[in-house]
DRENBALUM-821147 format. One line per field, with one value per residue (C-alpha): residue in three letters; chain; z, y, x. Coordinates in nm, 3 decimals, decimal comma, padded with zeros to 5 digits, m for minus. Each point is the difference from the previous one (the first is absolute). Layout:
N
type = (ALA|...) $
mol = (A|...) $
w = (Z|...) $
v = (Y|...) $
u = (X|...) $
//
This chain:
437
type = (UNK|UNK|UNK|UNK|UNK|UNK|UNK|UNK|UNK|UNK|UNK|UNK|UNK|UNK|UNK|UNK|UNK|UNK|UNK|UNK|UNK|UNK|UNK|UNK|UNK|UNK|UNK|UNK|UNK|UNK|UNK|UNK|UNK|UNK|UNK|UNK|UNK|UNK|UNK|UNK|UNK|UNK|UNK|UNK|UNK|UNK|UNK|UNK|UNK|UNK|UNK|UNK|UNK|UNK|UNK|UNK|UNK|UNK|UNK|UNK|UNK|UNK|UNK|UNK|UNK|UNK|UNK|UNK|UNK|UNK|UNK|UNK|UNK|UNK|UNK|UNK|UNK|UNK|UNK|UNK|UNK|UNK|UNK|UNK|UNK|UNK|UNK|UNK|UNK|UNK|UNK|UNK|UNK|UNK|UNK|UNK|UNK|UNK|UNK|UNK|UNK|UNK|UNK|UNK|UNK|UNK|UNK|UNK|UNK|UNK|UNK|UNK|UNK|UNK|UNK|UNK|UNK|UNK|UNK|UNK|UNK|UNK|UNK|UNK|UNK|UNK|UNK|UNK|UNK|UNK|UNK|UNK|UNK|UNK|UNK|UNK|UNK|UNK|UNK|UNK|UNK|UNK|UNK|UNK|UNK|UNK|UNK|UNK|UNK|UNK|UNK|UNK|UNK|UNK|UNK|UNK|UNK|UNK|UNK|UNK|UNK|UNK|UNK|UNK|UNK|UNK|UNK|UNK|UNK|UNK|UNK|UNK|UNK|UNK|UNK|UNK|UNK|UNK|UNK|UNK|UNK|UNK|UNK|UNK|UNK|UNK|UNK|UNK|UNK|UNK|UNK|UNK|UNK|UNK|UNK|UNK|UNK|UNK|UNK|UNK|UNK|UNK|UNK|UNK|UNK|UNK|UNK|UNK|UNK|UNK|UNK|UNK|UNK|UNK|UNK|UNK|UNK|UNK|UNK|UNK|UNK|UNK|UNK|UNK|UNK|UNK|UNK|UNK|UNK|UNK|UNK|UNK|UNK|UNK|UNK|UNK|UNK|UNK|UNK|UNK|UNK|UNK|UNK|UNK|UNK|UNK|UNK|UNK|UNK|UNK|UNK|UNK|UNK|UNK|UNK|UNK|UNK|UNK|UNK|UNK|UNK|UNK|UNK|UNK|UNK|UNK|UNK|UNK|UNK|UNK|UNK|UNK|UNK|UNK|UNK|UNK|UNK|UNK|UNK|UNK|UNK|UNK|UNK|UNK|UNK|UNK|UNK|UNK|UNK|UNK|UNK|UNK|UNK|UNK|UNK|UNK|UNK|UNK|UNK|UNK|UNK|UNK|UNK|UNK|UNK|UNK|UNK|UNK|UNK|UNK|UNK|UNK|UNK|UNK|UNK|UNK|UNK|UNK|UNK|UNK|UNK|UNK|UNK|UNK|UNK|UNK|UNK|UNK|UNK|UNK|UNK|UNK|UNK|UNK|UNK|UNK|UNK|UNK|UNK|UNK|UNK|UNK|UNK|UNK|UNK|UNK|UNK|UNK|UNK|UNK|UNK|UNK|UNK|UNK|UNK|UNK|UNK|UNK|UNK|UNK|UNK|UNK|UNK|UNK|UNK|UNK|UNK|UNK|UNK|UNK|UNK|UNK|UNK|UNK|UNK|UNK|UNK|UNK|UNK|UNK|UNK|UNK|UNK|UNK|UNK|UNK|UNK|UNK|UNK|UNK|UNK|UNK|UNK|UNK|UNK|UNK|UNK|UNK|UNK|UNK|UNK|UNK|UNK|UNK|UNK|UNK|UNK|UNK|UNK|UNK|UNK|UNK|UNK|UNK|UNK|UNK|UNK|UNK|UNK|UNK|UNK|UNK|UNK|UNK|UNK|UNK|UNK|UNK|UNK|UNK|UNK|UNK|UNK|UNK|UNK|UNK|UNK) $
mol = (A|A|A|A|A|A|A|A|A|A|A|A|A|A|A|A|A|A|A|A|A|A|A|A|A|A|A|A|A|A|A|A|A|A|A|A|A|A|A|A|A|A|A|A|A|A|A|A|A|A|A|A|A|A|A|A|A|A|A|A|A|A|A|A|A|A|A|A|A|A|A|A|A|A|A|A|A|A|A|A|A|A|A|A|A|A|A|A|A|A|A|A|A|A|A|A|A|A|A|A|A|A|A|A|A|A|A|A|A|A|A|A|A|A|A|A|A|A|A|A|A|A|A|A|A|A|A|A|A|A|A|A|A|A|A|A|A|A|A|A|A|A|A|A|A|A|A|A|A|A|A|A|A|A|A|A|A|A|A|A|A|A|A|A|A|A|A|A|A|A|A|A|A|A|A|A|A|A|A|A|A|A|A|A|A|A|A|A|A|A|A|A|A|A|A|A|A|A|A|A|A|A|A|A|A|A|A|A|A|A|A|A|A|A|A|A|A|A|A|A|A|A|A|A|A|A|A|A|A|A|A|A|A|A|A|A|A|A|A|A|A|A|A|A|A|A|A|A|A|A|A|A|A|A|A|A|A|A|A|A|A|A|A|A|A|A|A|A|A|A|A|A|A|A|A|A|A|A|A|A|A|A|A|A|A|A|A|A|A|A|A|A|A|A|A|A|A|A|A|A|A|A|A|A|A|A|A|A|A|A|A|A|A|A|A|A|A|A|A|A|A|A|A|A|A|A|A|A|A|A|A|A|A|A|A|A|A|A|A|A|A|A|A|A|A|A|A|A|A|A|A|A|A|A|A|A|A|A|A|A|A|A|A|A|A|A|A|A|A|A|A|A|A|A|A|A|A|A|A|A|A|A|A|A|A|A|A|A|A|A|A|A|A|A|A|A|A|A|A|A|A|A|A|A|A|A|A|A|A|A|A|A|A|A|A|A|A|A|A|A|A|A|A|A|A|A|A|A|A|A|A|A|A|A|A|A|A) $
w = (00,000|m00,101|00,213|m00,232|00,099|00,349|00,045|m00,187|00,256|00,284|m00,111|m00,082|00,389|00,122|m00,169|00,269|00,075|m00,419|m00,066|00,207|m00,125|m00,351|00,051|00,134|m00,224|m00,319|00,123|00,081|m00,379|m00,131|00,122|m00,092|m00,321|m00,095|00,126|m00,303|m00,235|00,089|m00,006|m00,315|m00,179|00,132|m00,083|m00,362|m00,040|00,119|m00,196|m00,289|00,022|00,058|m00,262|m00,209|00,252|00,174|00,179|00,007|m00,030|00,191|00,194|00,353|00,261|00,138|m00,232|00,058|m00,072|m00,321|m00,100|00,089|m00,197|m00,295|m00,036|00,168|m00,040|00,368|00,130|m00,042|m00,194|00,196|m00,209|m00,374|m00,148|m00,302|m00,302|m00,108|00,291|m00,055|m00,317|00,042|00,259|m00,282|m00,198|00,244|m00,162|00,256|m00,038|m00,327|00,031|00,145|00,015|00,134|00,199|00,048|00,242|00,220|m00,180|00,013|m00,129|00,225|00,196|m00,296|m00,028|m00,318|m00,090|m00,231|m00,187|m00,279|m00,205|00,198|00,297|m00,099|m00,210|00,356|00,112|m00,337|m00,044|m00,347|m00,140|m00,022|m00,111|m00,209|00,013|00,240|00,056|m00,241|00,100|00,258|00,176|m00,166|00,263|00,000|00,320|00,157|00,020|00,366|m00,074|m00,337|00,168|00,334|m00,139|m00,331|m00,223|m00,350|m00,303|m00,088|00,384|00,088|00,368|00,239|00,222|00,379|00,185|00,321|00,045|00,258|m00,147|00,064|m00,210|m00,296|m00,296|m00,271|m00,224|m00,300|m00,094|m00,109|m00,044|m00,280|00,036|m00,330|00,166|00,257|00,147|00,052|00,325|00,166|00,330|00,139|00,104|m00,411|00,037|00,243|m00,181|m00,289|m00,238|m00,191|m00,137|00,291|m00,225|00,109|00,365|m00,093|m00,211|00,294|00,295|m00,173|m00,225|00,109|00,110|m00,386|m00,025|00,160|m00,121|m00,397|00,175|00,066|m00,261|m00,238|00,201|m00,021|m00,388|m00,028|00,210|m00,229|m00,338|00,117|00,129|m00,365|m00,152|00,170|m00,093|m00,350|m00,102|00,162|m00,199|00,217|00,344|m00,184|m00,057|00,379|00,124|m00,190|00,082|00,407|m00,084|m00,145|00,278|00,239|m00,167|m00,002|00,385|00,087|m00,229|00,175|00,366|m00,099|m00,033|00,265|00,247|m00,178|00,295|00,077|00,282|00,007|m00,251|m00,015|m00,015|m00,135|00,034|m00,316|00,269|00,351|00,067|m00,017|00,330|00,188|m00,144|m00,144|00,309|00,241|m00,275|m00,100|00,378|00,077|m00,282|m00,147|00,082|m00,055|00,226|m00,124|00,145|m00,078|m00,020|00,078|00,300|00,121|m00,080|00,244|00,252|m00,029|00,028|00,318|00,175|m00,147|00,106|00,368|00,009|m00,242|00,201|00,325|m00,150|m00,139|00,341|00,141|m00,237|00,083|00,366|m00,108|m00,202|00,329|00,216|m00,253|00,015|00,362|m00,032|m00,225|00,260|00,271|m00,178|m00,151|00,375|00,167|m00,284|00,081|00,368|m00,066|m00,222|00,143|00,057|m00,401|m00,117|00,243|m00,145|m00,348|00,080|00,161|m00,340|m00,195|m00,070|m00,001|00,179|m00,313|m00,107|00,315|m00,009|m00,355|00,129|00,222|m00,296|m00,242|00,225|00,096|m00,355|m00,131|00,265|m00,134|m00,395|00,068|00,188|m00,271|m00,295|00,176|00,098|m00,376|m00,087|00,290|m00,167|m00,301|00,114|00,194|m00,378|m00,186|00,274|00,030|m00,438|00,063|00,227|m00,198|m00,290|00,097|00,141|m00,202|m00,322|00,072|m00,053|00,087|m00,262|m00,084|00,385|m00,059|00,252|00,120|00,139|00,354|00,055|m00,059|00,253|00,220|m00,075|00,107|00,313|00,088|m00,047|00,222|00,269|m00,052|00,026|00,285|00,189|m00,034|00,082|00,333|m00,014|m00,265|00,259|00,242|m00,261|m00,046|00,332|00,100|00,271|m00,133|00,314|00,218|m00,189|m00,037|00,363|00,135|m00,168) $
v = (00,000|00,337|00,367|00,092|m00,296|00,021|00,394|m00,106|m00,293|00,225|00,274|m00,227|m00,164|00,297|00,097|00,246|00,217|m00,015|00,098|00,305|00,109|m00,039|00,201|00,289|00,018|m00,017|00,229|00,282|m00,096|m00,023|00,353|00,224|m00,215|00,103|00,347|m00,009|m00,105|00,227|00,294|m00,062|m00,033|00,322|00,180|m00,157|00,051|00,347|00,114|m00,143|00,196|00,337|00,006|00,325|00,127|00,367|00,118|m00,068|00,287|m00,063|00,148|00,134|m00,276|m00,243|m00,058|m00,326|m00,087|00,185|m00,188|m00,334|00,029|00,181|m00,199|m00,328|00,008|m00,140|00,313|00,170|00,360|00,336|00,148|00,155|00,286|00,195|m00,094|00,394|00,022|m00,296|00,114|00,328|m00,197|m00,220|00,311|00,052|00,038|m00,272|m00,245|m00,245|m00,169|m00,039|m00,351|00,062|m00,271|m00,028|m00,254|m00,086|m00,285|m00,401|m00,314|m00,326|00,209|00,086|00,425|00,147|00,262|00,251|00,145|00,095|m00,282|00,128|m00,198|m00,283|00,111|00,083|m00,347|m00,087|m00,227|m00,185|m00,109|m00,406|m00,023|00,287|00,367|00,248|00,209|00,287|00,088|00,114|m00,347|m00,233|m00,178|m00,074|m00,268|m00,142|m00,344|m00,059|00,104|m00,228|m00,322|00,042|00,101|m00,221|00,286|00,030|00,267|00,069|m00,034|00,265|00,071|00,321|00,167|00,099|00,265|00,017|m00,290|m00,227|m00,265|00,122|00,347|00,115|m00,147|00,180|m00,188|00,246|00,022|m00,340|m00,018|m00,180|m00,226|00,110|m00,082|m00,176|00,077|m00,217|m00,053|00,263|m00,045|00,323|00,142|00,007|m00,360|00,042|00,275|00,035|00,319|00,216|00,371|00,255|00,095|m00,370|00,153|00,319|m00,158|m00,250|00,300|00,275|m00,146|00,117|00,371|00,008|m00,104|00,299|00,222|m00,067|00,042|00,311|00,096|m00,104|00,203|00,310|m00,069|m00,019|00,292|00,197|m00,132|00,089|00,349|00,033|m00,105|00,289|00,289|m00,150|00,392|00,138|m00,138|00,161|m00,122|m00,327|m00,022|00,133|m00,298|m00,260|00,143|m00,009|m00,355|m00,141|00,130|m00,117|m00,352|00,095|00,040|m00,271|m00,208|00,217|m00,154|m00,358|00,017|00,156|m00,184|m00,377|m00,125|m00,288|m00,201|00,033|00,092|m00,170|00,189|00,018|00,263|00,081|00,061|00,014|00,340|m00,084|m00,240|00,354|00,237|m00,152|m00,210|00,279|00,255|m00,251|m00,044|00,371|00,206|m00,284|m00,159|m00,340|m00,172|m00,177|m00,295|m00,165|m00,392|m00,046|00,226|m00,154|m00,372|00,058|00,142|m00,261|m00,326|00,197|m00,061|m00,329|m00,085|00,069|m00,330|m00,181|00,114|m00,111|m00,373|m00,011|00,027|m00,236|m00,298|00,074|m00,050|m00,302|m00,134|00,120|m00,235|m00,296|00,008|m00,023|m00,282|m00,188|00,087|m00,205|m00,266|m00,013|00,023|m00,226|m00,264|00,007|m00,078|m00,269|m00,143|00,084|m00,369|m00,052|00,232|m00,142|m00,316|00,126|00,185|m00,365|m00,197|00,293|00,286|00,268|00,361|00,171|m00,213|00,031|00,372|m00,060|m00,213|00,232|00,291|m00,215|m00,020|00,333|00,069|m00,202|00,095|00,363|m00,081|m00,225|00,291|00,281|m00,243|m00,026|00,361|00,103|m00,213|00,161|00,330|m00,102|m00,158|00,367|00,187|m00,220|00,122|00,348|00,012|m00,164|00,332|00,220|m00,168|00,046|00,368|00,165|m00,225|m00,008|m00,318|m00,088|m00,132|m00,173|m00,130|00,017|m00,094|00,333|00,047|00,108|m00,344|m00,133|00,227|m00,116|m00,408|00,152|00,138|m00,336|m00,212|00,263|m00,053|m00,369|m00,021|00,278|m00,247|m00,269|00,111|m00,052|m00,403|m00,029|00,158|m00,251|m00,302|00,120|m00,006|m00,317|m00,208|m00,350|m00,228|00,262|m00,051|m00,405|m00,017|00,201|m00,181) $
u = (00,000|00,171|m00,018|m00,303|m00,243|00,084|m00,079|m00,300|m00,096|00,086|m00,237|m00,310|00,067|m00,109|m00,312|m00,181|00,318|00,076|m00,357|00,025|00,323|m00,138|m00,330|00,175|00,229|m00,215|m00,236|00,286|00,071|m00,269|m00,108|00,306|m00,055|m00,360|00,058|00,298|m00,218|m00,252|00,180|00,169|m00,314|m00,136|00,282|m00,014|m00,312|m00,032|00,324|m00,130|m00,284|00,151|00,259|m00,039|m00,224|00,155|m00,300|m00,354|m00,290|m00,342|m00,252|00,112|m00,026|00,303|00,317|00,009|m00,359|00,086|00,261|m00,172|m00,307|00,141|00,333|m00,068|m00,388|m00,073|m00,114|m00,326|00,111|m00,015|m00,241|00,014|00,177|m00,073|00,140|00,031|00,216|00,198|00,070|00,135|00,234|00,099|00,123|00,292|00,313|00,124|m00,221|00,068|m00,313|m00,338|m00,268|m00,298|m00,185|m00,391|m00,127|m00,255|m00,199|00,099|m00,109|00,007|00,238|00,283|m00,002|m00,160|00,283|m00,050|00,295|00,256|00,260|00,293|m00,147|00,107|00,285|00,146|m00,022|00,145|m00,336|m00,055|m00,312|00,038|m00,361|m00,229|00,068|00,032|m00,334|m00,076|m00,347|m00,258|m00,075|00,253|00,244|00,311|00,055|00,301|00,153|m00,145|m00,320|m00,020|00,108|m00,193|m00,305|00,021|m00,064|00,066|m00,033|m00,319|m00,198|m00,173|m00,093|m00,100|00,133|m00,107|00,063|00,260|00,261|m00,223|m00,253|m00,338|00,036|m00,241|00,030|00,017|m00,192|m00,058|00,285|00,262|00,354|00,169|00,278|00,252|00,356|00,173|00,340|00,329|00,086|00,210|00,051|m00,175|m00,330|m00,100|m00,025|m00,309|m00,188|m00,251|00,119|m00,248|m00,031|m00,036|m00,331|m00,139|00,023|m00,177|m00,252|m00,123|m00,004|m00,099|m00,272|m00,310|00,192|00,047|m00,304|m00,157|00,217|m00,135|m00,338|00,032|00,237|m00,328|m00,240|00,206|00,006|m00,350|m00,064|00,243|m00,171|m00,331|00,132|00,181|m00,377|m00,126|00,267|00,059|m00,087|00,281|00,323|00,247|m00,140|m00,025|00,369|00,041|m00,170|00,135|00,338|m00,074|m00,139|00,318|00,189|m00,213|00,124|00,349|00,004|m00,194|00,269|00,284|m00,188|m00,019|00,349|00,075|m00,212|00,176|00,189|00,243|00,159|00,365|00,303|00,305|00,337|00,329|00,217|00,266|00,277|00,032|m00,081|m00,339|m00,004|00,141|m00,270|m00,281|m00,164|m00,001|m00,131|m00,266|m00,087|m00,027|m00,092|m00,323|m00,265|00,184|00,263|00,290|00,182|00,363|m00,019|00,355|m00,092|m00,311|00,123|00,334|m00,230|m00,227|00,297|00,129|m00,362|m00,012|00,395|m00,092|m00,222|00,233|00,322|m00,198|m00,115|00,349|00,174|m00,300|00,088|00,398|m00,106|m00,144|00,294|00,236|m00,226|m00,027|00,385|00,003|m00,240|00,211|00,299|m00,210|m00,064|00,328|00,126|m00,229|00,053|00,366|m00,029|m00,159|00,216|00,328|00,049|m00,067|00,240|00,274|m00,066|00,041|00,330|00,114|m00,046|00,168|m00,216|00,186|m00,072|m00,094|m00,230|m00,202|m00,016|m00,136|m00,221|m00,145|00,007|m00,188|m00,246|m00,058|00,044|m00,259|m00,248|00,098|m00,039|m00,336|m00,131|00,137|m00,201|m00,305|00,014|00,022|m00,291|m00,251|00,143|m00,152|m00,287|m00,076|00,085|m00,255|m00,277|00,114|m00,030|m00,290|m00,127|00,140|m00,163|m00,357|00,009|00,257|00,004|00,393|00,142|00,378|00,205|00,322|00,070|00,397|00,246|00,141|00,363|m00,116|m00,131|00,385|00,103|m00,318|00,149|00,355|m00,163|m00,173|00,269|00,257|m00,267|00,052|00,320|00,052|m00,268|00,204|00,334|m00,002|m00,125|00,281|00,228|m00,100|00,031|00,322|00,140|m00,169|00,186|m00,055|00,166|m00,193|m00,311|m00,005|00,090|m00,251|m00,252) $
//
């Protein structure tokens, strides 16, 4: 029988002592593990998302919520902003670029977004399927939203209001399925793309509505004014002058009253990150936030309760070492007498202190394995979550380098639990020990 299948025997002979060692020590691992994982695919996801993105332009109301909903989409939005204003924002000498976002409706949970091509141009999204959208109530929708809800080109379905199930439908008016997108790793992936006039069309529908109304009565009160001054030709011309300005403004207000969610911002050089938020902030009616900003702020609130449930599951790891130092410890008292006996028929010192570090070393490995796979067990559920509130899935579930350093860690604990048995192997008195016995 070689070192190996010995450590292995001894190990197994203790089963309630190994099983305790083991469970703390995967669950120390298998915590800083998930919390890696987890982590790394919120930072992917949410720099993925803000690439090309300098500031954000909304209603007033919190930053953050800001940036959540129009960014991330797992926010409600602050409010609208008018697009007259937004504009004249856009027209900035530092500002290369402007997309404006119009939100509010969903369907089976997936955001209705209305908005430009350069949407997804920023997320670098290709058409794998159809065309991208090119009309009022044509859809353009994203990988995510194809596969989970088995659509294809040519469905048509409606909209409802708000982001919760249980909203109005808006049944008169259908959206038409003309494109779907590649997958892209990003927020596009969860959203259904249309014209920003979709969004106007559903919500301000029976406003326009009115509006013609009256804009017909006031042309039939004019016609039947005109009927009765038909003698006077210069008065005639006067009113039909008054009456096409009368249109004119009422054009000039439809504009101006056409509003939108949010605008999304990118500075042509950095001189607009030191002006332009605080001017936008003061001096408007809008309020601008900086992802990059908002996003750091936001991973220092979440890296309190990561840093705390990080130290936790070292604590953990710490006491599963001392663990394995007990049983280590206690296993070698009683078999002091063994070991004596295997340094009588030629086993040298060596080989029982490796004896003694397999084990530990083993215990340590077993542990680090099964601590990996409760790490991925917890990432499955926690995509699982994610999945069915925020349509965010987690993807590609790579080893990452700081679980190396997390098996280097282990295995020092390990070994530094070991050392002293293997000290104690080593300076075994073997006539002392057989004659004591």
């Amino acid at each position: 029988m070689n070192i190996f299948q010995l450590s292995f025997r001894n190990i197994i002979s203790r089963p309630l002592s190994t099983t305790l060692s083991l469970v703390l020590l995967s669950l120390g691992v298998g915590i800083i593990s998930l919390l890696l994982q987890v982590s790394h695919h919120i930072q992917e996801q949410m720099e993925n998302n803000v690439r090309g993105i300098d500031m954000v332009t909304g209603a007033k109301g919190s930053p953050l919520q800001l940036i959540l909903s129009a960014v991330y989409h797992i926010d409600n939005p602050t409010g609208n902003i008018s697009l007259q204003e937004a504009e004249q924002l856009k027209q900035n000498p530092l500002i290369e670029s402007g997309i404006p976002l119009s939100y509010g409706d969903s369907y089976e949970g997936y955001r209705i977004v209305g908005t430009n091509h350069d949407y997804p141009n920023l997320y670098e999204a290709t058409v794998t399927n159809g065309r991208l959208w090119e009309k009022s109530f044509e859809v353009t929708i994203g990988g995510t939203v194809a596969k989970n809800l088995n659509m294809k080109i040519g469905d048509t379905f409606s909209g409802m209001h708000g982001f919760a199930e249980g909203g109005d439908v808006h049944g008169d008016h259908e959206y038409n399925v003309v494109g779907i997108l590649g997958y892209t790793n990003s927020v596009i992936d969860q959203l259904i793309l249309t014209a920003t006039e979709s969004v106007w069309d559903v919500h301000n529908h029976e406003g326009h509505g009115n509006d013609e109304q009256v804009a017909h009565d006031d042309h039939d009160e004019d016609h039947e004014h005109d009927d009765h001054e038909h003698d006077h030709e210069g008065e005639h011309e006067h009113v039909g002058h008054e009456h096409h300005d009368d249109h004119e403004g009422e054009h000039d207000h439809d504009e101006e009253a056409k509003e939108i969610t949010a605008m999304l911002v990118k500075f042509r050089n950095p001189m607009g990150l030191i002006q332009l938020p605080r001017m936008v902030n003061e001096n408007t009616n809008m309020q601008a936030a900086v992802p990059s900003y908002e996003i750091y702020r936001l991973f220092g609130l979440m890296g309190v309760g990561i840093d705390t449930l990080t130290s936790i599951a070292f604590i953990i790891m710490i006491v599963s070492g001392l663990s394995v130092f007990i049983s280590l410890y206690n296993a070698l008292k009683d078999r002091q007498y063994e070991m004596a006996l295997m340094r009588n028929y030629g086993a040298s010192r060596w080989q029982l202190v490796w004896l003694v570090l397999q084990e530990s070393l083993l215990l340590t490995l077993t542990g680090y394995l099964f601590g990996v796979i409760f790490s991925r067990i917890g990432l499955w559920l926690v995509s699982e979550l994610m999945e069915a509130n925020y349509h965010y899935e987690f993807s590609n579930w790579n080893w990452l380098a700081a679980e190396g350093w997390l098996l280097i860690t282990a295995l020092a604990i390990g070994l530094v639990s070991s050392l002293i048995p293997a000290i104690h192997v080593f300076r075994i008195n073997i006539s002392k020990t057989l004659a004591n016995v």
